[in-house]
N, C-alpha and C positions, 0 to 999 in steps of 0.2 A: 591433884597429887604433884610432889615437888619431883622436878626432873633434875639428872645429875648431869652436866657438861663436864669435860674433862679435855685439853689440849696441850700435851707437856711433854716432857721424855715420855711419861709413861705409856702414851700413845703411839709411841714411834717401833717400828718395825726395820729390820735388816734383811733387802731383798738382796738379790744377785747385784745389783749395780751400785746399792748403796742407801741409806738409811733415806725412811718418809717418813711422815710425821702427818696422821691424820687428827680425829678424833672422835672421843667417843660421849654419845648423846642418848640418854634413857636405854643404856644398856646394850647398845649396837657402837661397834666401833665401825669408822669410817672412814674412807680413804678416796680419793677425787682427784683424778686425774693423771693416774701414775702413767708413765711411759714405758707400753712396752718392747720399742721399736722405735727406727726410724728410719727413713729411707729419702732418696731423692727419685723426682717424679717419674713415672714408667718404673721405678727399679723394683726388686723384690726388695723387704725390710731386711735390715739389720739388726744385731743386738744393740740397745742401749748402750752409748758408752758411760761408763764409771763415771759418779761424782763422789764429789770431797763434803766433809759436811753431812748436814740435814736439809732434807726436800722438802719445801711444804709440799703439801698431800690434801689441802683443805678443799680447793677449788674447784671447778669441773674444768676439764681442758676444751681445747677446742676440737672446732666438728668439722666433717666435711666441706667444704663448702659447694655450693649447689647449683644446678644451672639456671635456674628460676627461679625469683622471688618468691616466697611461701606467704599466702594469701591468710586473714584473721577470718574463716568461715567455719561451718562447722564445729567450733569448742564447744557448743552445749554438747554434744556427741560423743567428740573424741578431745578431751581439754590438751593441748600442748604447751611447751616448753622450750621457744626459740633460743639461741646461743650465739657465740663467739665462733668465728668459722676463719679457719687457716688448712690449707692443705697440709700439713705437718701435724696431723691429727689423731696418732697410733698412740692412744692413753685408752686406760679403763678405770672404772671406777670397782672398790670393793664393798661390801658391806659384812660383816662377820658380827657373831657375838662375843665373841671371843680372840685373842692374839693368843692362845694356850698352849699351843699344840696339840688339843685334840685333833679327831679324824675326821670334819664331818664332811656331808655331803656338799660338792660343788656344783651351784646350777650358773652357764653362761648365756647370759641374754644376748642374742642377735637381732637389733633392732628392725621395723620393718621399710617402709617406702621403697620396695623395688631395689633394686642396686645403684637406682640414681639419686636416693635422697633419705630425708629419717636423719635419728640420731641416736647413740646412749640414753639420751634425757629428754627426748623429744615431746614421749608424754606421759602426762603425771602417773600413769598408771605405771611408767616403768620404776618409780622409787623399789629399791629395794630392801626398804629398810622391815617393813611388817614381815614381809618372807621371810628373812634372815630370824629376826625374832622368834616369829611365831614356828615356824619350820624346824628352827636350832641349824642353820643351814647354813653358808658361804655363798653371798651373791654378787657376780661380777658384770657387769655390763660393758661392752665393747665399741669404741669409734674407730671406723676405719676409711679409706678411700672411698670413695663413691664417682659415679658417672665416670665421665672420660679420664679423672686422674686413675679410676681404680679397673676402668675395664675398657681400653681404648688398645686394641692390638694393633703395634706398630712394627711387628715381627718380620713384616718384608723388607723393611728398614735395616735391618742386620739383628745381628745376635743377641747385642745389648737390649734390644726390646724382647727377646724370645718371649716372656713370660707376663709382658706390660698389659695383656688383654685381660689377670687373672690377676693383677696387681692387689685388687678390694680383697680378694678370698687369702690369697698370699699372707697378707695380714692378720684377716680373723686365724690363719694356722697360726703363726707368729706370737698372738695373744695367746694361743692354749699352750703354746710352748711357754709362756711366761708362765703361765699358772702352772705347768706339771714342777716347772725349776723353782717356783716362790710361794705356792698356795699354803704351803703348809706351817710357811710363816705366819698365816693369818688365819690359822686354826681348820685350816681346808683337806680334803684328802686329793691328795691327785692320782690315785690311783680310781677315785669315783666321781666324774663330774658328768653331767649332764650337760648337753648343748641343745637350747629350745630356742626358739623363735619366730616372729609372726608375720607374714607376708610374705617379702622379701627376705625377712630374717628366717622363716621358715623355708624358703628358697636354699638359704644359706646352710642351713643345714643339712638338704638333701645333697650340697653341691660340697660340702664337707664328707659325705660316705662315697661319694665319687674322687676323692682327692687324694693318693697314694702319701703327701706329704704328712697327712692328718689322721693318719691310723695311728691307733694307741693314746690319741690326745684327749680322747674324748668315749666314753662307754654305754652312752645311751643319750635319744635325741626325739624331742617332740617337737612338731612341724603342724603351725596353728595358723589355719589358711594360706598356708606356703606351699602344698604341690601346685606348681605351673608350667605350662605347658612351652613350647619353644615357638616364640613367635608372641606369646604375651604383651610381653615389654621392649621385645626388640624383634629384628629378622633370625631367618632362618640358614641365613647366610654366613658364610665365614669367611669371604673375601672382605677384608677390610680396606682395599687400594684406594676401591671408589670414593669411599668417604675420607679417608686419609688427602686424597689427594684432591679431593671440592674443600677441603679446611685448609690445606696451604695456598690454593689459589684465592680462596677467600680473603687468607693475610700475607698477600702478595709475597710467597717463600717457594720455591721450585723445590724439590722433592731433592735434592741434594744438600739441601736446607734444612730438612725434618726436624734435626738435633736442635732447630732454634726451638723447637716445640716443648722444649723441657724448661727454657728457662723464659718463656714469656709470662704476661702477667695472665692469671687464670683466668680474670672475668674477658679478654680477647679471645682466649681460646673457647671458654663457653659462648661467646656472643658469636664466633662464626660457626660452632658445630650447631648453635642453634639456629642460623642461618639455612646452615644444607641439610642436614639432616631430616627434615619433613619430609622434603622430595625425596632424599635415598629411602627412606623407609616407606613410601610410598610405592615406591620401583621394586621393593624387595629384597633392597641390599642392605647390610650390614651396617649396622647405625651403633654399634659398642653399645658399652653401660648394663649387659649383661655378662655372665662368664662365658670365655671363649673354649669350645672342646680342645684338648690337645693333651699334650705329657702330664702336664700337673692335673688337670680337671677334663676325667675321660667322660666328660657329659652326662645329658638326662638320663637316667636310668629308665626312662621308661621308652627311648628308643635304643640305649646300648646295654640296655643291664642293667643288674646289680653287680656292684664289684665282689668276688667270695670273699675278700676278707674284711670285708663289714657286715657279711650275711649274719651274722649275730647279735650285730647290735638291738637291743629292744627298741620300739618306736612306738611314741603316740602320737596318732593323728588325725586330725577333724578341721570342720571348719563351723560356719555361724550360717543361722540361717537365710538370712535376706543381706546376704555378702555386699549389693550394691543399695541397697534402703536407705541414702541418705538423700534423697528429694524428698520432698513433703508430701504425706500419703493424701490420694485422691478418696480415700473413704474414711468414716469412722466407725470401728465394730461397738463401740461403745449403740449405735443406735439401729444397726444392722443385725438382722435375723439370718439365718444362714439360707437361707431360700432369697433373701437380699443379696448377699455375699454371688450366688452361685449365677442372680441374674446377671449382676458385674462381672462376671467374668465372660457370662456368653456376651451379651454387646461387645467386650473388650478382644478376644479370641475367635468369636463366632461359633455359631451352634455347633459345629461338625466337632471341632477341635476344644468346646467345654465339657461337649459328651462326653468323647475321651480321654481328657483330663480327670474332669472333676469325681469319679469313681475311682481312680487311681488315686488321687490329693484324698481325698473322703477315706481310704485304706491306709495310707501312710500318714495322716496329719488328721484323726477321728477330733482332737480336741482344739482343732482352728477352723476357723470363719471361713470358709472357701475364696473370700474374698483375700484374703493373704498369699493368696495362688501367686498374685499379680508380684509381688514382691519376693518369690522364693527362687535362692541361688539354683542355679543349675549348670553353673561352670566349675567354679572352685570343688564343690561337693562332689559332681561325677567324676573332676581329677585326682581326687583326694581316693575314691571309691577305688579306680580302679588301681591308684598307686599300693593301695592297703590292700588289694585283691595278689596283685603282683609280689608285693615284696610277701606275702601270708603263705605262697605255692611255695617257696624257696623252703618251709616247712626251720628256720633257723630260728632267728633270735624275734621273740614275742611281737606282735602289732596289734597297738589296741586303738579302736574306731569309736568318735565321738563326735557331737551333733551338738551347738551351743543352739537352745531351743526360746529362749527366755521372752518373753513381751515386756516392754518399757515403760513405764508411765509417761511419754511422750504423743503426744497426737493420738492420744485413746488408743494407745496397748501399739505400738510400733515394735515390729518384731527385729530382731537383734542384728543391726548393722556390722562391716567390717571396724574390728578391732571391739567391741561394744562385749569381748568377757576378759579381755587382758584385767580388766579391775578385780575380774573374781579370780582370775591363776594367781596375778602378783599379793593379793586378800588385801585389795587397795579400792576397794569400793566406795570407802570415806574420802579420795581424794577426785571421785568423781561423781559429782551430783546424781548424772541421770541414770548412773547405775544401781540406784536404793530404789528397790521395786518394793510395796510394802507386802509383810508377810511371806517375800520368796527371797530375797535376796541376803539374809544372813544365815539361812538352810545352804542355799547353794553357792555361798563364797567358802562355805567351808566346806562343801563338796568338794569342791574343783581343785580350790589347793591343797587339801588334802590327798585328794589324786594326786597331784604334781608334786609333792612332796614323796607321796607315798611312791612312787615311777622312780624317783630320786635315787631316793634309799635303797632300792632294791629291786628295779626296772619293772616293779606291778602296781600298776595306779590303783590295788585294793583296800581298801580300808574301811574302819564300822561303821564311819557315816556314810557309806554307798552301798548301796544292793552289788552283789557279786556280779563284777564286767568280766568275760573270758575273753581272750584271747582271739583273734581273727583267726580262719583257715582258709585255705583257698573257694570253698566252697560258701562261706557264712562269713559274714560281715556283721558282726555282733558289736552292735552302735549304741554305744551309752549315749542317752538326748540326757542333756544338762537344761532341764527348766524347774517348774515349780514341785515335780513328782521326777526324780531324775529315774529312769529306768530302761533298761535294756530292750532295743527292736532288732531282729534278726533281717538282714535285706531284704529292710522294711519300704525302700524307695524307689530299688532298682528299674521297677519299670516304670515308674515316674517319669524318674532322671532319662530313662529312653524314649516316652512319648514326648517331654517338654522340651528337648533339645533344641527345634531348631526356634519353638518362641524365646527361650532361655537367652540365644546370642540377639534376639531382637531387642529384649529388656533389657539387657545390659546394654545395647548400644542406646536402647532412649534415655536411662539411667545416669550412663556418664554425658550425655546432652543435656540432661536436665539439672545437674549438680555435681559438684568437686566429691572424685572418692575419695575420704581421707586415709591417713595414712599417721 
């Protein structure tokens, strides 16, 4: 079928700062790269200043740039979409079906890689061109600071950095402020947007309902492998001196010198924080590149709270199940009997500790190979568990718990790695091979974003193609599993998740020894 291009006035849009000019391609209008801010380094953003004229709007802008090279490993898994990388990086992209002035729902994608790296367009599954269609929806995607441009507190320095540690989050506010002021030029409602995101990007949006700047920007928020713990990706620390001040002796600058740190060239400054930084973070000191607790961002909620005035907000949140699965499985269930499966795990665990396992896995996982024991997350999911338990007692705004369950056609049925359903939320399945499982995967691409659609519109991921998910309470954790039979288990894992814990942190340490998590 013949597809319609279109790039002309009729394309063009009148935002707050000034006419762009995207376009539009089989029925989705498009826009790339708009600027919704901008700022100079450590500072909070500013508005956009005014242009004269028409902005092209065609191209993607640039991204973070990063402290480390990004390696070509992993694409069969997770396909990516490397870029252009400038620190002056506060553009989004939109996607709409419409410039009409309808009302429709806004969903904002918060990309993942930890706060240190990722992109808007990093990977193909972030298009948003199928969601906006098929949803009838307004999809925006976000680039913003990362690593030490976007979370490097240099607040002891004086006042002008008061806020340099929160710099990355400062922005993602920055962006929803763009959209509450212009979304509705581009057929969006701003009084109903969603903010979801996966990893890091779901990090971000927990660190969004903690952020006093960012109330009212945002009305409902899905967090997809993003509850993490403090200490994760960085220390637990918030003296930033140590480090601050091994990076200026690194480039031979005395601490009365700091300010030259805004205008060097960035790959010096990532080449000596990536110098000291091993050792501080080995000592337990404060290594940046996560968000800093303080005025704007009053921290984890799962050591200071929830804030009340986001106790409303709806949340969905889950993760996937073999969160670090991407080494190459040591078995194939393709030729394994489950009495095979369950001997693999005693040699691997030992007798004491398969006994006790494998009758707990056997209650919560009746339709897997025991052998898939060896690969089942138990970090991200008990954080997620207990964050959904937590924020459920507050008795406020709905949390709904789900379980991405799926096996692959890879290595005879490989169960579902991190990031391995972003294909099914964004119904981008066709732009990633290994996600076309046959016979399950156009049942449950339209489960999923039908959910996330349906959570959109009206903060209840219910709809005809899923069995009824209720609501979590403090007491039941009612977990929609997304696989070939999607359906609801009542704190089906809990003691699982409590016997596996401490092999859990051993896997994951062999895991990321054995292969790159991607991101």
């Amino acid at each position: 079928m013949e597809k319609r291009f279109m790039s002309d006035e009729r394309t063009q849009v009148m935002t707050a700062a000034g006419i762009v000019r995207g376009y539009l391609y089989d029925g989705i209008y498009v826009f790339k790269g708009m600027p919704y801010a901008r700022a100079q380094r450590f500072q909070k953003p500013e508005d956009t200043p005014p242009w004269e004229g028409v902005r092209d709007c065609t191209s993607y802008g640039y991204v973070s740039p990063l402290l480390n090279q990004e390696r070509p490993v992993g694409e069969l898994l997770v396909p990516h979409r490397y870029w252009l990388m400038d620190e002056h990086c506060q553009n989004l992209n939109v996607w709409t079906p419409g410039t009409d002035g309808a009302k429709r729902p806004v969903l904002v994608w918060l990309h993942g890689g930890g706060y240190s790296a990722g992109s808007a367009i990093e990977q193909a599954a972030y298009e948003g061109e199928n969601m906006s269609r098929l949803g009838d929806v307004v999809v925006v995607s976000v680039n913003h600071r990362l690593n030490i441009l976007g979370y490097l507190d240099l607040s002891p320095y004086g006042e002008r950095y008061e806020d340099s540690g929160n710099a990355g989050g400062n922005d993602i506010i920055a962006a929803l402020k763009w959209v509450r002021k212009n979304i509705a030029a581009f057929g969006g409602d701003p009084g109903n947007v969603t903010v979801f995101g996966q990893s890091g990007g779901g990090g971000k949006v927990v660190t969004l309902l903690q952020s006093p700047e960012a109330d009212g920007l945002y009305h409902r928020g899905a967090v997809i492998s993003g509850v993490l713990p403090d200490g994760l990706m960085g220390s637990v620390s918030n003296d930033s001196r140590p480090l601050v001040r091994a990076m200026l002796a690194e480039l031979n600058l005395t601490k009365e010198q700091v300010s030259e740190l805004e205008t060097l060239p960035y790959e010096l400054l990532a080449k000596a924080y990536n110098r000291v930084a091993p050792r501080l973070k080995a000592a337990g000191e404060y290594v940046g590149c996560v968000p800093r607790p303080g005025k704007s961002y009053l921290g984890n909620p799962m050591n200071v709270d929830f804030r009340e005035e986001t106790a409303d907000v709806p949340l969905m949140v889950g993760t996937v199940y073999g969160e670090f699965a991407f080494a190459p499985l040591i078995y194939d269930k393709r030729k394994m009997t489950r009495q095979d499966g369950a001997a693999l795990i005693t040699g691997r665990y030992g007798r004491e500790a398969a006994g006790r396992l494998l009758p707990l896995y056997e209650n919560a996982y009746p339709h897997r190979n025991p052998a898939d024991l060896m690969v089942l997350d138990g970090m991200f999911r008990r954080y997620a568990s207990e964050f959904i338990a937590k924020r459920a007692a507050l008795g406020r705004g709905a949390v709904y718990s789900y379980l991405f369950d799926a096996d692959f056609p890879v290595e005879g049925g490989k169960p579902a790695w991190h990031c391995a359903d972003l294909a099914f939320f964004f119904h981008n399945t066709a732009l990633v091979p290994s996600a076309n499982i046959p016979g399950v995967t156009d049942r449950l691409e339209e489960c999923m974003f039908g959910a996330l659609i349906a959570f959109a519109k009206s903060g209840d991921p219910n709809h005809d193609g899923l069995p009824a998910w209720p609501r979590c309470d403090a007491r039941e954790e009612r977990t929609m599993l997304f696989n070939g039979s999607p359906h609801v288990r009542v704190n089906f894992d809990r003691e699982l998740l409590d016997a596996f814990q401490e092999i859990a942190k051993k896997e994951e340490e062999r895991a990321r020894a054995e292969a790159d998590i991607r991101h």
